[in-house]
C-alpha positions in Angstrom: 30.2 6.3 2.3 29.4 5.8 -1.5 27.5 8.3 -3.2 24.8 5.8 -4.1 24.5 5.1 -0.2 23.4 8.8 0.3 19.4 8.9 0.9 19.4 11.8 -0.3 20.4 11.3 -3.8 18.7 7.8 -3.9 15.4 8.9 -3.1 16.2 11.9 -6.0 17.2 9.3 -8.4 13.9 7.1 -7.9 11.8 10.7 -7.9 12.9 11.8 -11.6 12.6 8.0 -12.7 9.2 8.5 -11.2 8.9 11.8 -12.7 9.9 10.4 -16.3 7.2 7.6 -16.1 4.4 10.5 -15.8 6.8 12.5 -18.5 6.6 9.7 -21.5 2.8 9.3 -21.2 1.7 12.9 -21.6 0.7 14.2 -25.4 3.0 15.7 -27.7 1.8 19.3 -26.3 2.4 18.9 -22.6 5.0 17.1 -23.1 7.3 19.9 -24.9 6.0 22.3 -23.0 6.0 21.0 -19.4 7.1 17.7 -19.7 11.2 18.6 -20.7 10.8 21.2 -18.2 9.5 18.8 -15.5 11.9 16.1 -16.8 15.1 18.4 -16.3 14.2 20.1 -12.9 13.8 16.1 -11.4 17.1 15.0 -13.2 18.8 17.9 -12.1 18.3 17.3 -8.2 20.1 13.8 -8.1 22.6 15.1 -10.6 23.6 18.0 -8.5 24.1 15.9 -5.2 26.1 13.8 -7.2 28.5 16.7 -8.9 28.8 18.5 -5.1 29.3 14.8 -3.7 32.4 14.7 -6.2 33.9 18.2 -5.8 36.9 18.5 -3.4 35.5 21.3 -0.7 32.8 21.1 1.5 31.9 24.7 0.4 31.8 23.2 -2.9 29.5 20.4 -2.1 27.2 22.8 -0.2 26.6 24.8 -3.1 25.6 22.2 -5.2 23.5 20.8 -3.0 21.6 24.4 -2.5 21.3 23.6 -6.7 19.7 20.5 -6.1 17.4 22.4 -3.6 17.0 24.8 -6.0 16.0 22.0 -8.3 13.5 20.6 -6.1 11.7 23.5 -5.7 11.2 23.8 -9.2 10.1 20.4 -9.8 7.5 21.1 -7.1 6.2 24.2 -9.1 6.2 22.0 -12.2 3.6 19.3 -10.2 1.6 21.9 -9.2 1.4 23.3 -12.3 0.0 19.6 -13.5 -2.1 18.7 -11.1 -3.7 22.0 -11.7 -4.4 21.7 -14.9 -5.8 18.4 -14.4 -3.2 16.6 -16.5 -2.4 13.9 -13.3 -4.3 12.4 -11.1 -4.8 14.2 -7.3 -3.0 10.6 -6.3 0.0 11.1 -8.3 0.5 14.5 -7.3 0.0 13.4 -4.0 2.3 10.6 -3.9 4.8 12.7 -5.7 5.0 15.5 -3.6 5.3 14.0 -0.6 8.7 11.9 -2.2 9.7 16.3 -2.4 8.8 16.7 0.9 10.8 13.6 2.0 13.6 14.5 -0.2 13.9 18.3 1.0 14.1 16.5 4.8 16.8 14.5 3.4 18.7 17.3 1.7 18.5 19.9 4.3 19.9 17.3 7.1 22.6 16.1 4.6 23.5 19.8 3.7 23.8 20.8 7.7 26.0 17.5 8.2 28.4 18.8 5.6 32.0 19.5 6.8 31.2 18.0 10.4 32.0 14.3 9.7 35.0 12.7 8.1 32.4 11.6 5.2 31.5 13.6 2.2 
């Protein structure tokens, strides 16, 4: 299996290129304060499934796939820190966490199949 097969990271990869659509479109202020912040977290999630995808242990790849968790979480806490302050819609936030709560599903399964299959 390719990396770019993995549901995991695919549906990661289209959450931060969701993520930095919101990103761009916010004011100078919310966007250097919890914009970057926002921006990294969302990156970060595909990007660690990809680096533990790459590494040559399945411990290895575990870890970094705890980081993308990690990562996930914290993109959550940077929605809900938006939609909070009214700076999206209740429809974004909506639409956005439930891509996180799909993407956690996908991440935990892959993370438990880790090491038990002759793919990475």
């Amino acid at each position: 299996m390719e990396l770019e097969e993995l549901m995991a990271y695919k549906k990661a990869y289209e959450l931060s290129n969701k993520i930095w659509e919101i990103v761009i479109m916010l004011d100078n202020f919310e966007k250097n304060t919890i914009g970057r912040q926002l921006s990294r977290a969302a990156d970060s999630i595909s990007a660690n499934i990809a680096e533990g995808y790459g590494r040559f242990s399945y411990k290895e790849n575990k870890q970094f796939c705890f980081y993308a968790r990690g990562s996930l979480y914290e993109t959550k806490d940077w929605l809900n820190k938006l939609e909070n302050r009214k700076i999206i819609t209740n429809e974004n936030f909506n639409n956005l966490m439930n891509d996180i709560n799909d993407i956690g599903k996908l991440l935990n399964g892959y993370i438990k199949s880790i090491g038990k299959t002759n793919d990475k």
